[in-house]
TIZA-255616 format. One record per atom (N, C-alpha, C, O): residue in three letters; x negated, y, z negated. Coordinates in steps of 0.05 Angstrom, whole numbers, plus 5000, padded with zeros to 4 digits. Each point is the difference from the previous one (the first is absolute). Layout:
BEGIN
ALAXYZ;...
//
This chain:
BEGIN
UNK478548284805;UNK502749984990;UNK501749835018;UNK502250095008;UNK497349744997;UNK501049785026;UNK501549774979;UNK499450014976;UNK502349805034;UNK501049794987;UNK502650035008;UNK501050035023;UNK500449954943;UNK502750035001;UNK502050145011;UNK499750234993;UNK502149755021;UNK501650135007;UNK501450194982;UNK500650225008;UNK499949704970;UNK501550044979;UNK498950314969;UNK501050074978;UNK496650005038;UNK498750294990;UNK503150125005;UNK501849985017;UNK497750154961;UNK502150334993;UNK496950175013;UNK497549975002;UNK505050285007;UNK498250325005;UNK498050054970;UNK497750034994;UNK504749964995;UNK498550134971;UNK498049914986;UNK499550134980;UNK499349705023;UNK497549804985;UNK498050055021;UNK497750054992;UNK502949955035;UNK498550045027;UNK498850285004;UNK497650035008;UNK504850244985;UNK498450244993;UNK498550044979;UNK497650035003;UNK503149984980;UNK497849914971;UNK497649875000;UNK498150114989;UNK501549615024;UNK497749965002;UNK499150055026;UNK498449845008;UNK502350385009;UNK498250065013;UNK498750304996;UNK498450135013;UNK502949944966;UNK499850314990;UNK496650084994;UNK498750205004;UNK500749554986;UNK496550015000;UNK498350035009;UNK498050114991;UNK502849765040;UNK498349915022;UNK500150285015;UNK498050105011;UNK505250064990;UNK500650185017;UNK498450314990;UNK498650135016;UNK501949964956;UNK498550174980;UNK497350115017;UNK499550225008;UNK498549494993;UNK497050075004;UNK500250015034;UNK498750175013;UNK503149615000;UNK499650105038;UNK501650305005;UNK498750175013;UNK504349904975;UNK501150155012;UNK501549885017;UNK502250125000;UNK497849735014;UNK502149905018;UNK499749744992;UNK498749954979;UNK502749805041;UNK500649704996;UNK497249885023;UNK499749995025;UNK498249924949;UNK498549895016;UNK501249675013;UNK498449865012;UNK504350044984;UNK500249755013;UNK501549914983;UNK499349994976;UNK503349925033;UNK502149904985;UNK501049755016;UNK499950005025;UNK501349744958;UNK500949765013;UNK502350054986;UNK500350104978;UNK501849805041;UNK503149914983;UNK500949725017;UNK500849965023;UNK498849934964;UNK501049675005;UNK503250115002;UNK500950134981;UNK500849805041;UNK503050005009;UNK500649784995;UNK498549814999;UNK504450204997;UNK501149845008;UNK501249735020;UNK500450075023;UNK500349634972;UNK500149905025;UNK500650125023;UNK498749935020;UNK503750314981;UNK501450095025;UNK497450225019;UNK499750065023;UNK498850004950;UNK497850165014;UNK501250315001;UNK498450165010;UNK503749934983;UNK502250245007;UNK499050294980;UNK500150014975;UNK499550115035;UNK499350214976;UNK500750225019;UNK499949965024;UNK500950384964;UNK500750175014;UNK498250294985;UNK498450014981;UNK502450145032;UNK497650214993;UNK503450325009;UNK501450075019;UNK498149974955;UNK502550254982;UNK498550295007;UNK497650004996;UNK503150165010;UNK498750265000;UNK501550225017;UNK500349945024;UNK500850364966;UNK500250205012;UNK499350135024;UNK497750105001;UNK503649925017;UNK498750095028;UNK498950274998;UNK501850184999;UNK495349915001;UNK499650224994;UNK501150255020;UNK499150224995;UNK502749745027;UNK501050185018;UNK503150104996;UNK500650244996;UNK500649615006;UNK501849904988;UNK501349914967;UNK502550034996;UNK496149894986;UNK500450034979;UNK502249814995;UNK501750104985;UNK498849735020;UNK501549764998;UNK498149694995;UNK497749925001;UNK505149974991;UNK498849714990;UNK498949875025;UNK501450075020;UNK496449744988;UNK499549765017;UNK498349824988;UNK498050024987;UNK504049745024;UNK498849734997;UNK498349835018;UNK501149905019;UNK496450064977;UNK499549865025;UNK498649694989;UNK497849954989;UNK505149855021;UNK499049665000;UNK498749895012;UNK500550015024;UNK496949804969;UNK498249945005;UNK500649674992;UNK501849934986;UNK495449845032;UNK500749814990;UNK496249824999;UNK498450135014;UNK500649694976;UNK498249874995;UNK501249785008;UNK501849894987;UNK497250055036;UNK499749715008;UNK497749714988;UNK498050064987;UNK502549765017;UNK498949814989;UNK497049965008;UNK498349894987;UNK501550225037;UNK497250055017;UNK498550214981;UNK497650065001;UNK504750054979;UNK497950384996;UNK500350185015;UNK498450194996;UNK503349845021;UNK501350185030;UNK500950214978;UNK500549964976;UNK499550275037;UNK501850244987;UNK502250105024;UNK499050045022;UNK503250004975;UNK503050005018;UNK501650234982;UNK500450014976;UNK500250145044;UNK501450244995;UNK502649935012;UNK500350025024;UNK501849884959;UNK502849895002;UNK502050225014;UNK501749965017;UNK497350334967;UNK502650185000;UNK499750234982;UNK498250064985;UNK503350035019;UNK500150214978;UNK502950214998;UNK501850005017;UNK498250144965;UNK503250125001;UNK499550374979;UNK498750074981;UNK503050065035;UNK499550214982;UNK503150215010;UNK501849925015;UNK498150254977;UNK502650124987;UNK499850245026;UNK501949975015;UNK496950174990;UNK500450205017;UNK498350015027;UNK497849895000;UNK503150225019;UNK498349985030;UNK498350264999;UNK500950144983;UNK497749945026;UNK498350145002;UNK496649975012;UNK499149805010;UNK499250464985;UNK497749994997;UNK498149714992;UNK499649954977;UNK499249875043;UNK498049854994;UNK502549734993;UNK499149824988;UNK503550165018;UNK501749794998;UNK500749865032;UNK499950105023;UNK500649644968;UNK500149905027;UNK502850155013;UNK501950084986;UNK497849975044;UNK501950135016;UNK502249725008;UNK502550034997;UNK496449765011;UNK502649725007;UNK499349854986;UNK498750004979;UNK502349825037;UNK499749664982;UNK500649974970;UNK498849854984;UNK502950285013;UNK502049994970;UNK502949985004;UNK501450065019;UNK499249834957;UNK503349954994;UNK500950174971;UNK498150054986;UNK504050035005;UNK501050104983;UNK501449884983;UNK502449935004;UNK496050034970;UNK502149804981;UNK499050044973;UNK497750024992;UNK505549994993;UNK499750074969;UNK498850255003;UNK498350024982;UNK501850195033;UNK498950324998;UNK497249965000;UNK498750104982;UNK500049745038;UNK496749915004;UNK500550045027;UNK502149945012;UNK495850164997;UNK499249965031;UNK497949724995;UNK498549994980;UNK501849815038;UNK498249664995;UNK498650005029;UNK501450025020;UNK496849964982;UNK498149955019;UNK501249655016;UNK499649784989;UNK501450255029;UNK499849715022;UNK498849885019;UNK501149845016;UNK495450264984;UNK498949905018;UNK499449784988;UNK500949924979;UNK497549975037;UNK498749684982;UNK496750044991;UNK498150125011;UNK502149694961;UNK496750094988;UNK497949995018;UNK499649855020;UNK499150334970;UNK497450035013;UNK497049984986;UNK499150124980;UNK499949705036;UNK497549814977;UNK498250334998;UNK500150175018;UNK498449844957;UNK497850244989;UNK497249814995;UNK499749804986;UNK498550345029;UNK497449924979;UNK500050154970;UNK498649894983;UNK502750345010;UNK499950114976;UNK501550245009;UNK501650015019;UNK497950194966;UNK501150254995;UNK498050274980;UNK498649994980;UNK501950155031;UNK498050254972;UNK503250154997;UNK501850035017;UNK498150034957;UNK502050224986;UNK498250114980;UNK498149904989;UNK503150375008;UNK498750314993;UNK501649944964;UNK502549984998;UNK496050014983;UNK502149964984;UNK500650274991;UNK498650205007;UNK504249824974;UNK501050315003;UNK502349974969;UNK501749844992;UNK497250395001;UNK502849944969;UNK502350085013;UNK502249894996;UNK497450325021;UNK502550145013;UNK501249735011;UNK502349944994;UNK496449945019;UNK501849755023;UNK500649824973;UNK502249895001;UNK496850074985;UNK499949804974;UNK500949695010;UNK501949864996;UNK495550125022;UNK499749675011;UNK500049814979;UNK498550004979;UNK503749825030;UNK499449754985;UNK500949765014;UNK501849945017;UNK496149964970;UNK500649635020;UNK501749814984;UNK499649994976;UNK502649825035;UNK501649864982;UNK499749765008;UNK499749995025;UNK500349734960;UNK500449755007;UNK500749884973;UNK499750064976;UNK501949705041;UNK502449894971;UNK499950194979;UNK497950024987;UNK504350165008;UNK500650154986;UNK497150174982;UNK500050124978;UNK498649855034;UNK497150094979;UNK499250265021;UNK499849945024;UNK499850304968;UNK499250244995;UNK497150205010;UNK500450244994;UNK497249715017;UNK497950215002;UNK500650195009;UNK500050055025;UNK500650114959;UNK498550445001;UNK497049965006;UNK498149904988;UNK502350305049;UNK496949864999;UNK498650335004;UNK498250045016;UNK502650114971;UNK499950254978;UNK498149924972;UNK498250154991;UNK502749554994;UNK498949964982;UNK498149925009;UNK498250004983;UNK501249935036;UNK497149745001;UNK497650115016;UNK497749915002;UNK504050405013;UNK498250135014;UNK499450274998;UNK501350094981;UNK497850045027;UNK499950354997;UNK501750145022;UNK499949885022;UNK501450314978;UNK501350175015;UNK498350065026;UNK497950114995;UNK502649855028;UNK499249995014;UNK497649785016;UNK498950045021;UNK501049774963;UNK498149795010;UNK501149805026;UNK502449935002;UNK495850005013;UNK501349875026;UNK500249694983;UNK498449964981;UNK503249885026;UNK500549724983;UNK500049885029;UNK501150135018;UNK497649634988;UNK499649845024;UNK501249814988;UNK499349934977;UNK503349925039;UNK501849804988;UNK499649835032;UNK499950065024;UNK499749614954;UNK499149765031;UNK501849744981;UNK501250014978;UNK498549895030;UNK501149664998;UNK498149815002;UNK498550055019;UNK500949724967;UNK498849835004;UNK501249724988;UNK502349994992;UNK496049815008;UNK501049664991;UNK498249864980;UNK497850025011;UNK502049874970;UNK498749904984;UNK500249734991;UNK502249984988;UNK496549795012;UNK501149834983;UNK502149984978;UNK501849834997;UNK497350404986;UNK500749994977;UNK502750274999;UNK501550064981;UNK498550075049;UNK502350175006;UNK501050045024;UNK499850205014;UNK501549614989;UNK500650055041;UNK500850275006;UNK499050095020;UNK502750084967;UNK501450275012;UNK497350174974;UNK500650044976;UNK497750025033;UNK499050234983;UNK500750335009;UNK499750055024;UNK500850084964;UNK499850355013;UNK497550134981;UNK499749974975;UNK498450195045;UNK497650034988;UNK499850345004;UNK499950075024;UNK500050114960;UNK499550265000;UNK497350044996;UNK498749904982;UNK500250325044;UNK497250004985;UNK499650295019;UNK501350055021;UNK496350124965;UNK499750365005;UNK500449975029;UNK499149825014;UNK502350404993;UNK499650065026;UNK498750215015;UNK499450204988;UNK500149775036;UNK497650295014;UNK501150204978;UNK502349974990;UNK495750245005;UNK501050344995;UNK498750095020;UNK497849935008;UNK504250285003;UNK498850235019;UNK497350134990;UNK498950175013;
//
């Protein structure tokens, strides 16, 4: 599912509804981004119980960069400094920090979702409750900013 930038969520969960049915979790997902490469990842702090955002960026190399992130209340498993207060957000101010990837636990409770140019994945729909999702970056001819989901360890 690589290419266009320009996939909607909704055609993207649907046809992966097939593939997901017989694995149970996401055996391997491409999302061709955007030029800016910018996509953020939406979800409930399960300690806390508040909104966080955390911005991410795809470089031209295929790099994955953790920009920032912002969320509503301090607490449990929240950063203690390096924030500013704006528009009733606590905003993260350190400076990005390059990732080889990331694993997230997916969760209906947290009800993760990833956003880029206004387009949508519930990744609830594409995966099973509780599956580890291994999220990396890569570069393509045919997609310089790719974001690539694919199973992650289970305990």
């Amino acid at each position: 599912m690589t290419g266009r930038p320009g996939i909607s969520a909704r055609p993207l969960t649907l046809a992966l509804g097939a593939l997901l049915a017989a694995c149970g979790t996401a055996p391997g997902l491409s999302l061709c981004l955007a030029p800016d490469g910018r996509f953020e990842l939406h979800y409930v702090h399960s300690a806390e119980r508040s909104p966080v955002v955390e911005r991410y960026r795809v470089d031209a190399q295929g790099r994955l960069w953790l920009e920032g992130m912002r969320f509503r209340s301090l607490g449990w498993g929240m950063p203690a400094d390096g924030f500013v207060r704006r528009a009733g957000w606590f905003e993260t101010t350190t400076p990005p920090r390059r990732l080889d990837e990331f694993v997230l636990r997916v969760s209906r409770l947290a009800g993760q979702e990833l956003r880029a140019a206004g387009r949508v994945l519930v990744l609830s729909a594409v995966a099973r409750d509780g599956a580890a999702l291994r999220v990396e970056a890569a570069s393509t001819p045919s997609c310089p900013r790719l974001l690539v989901l694919r199973q992650g360890p289970d305990p």
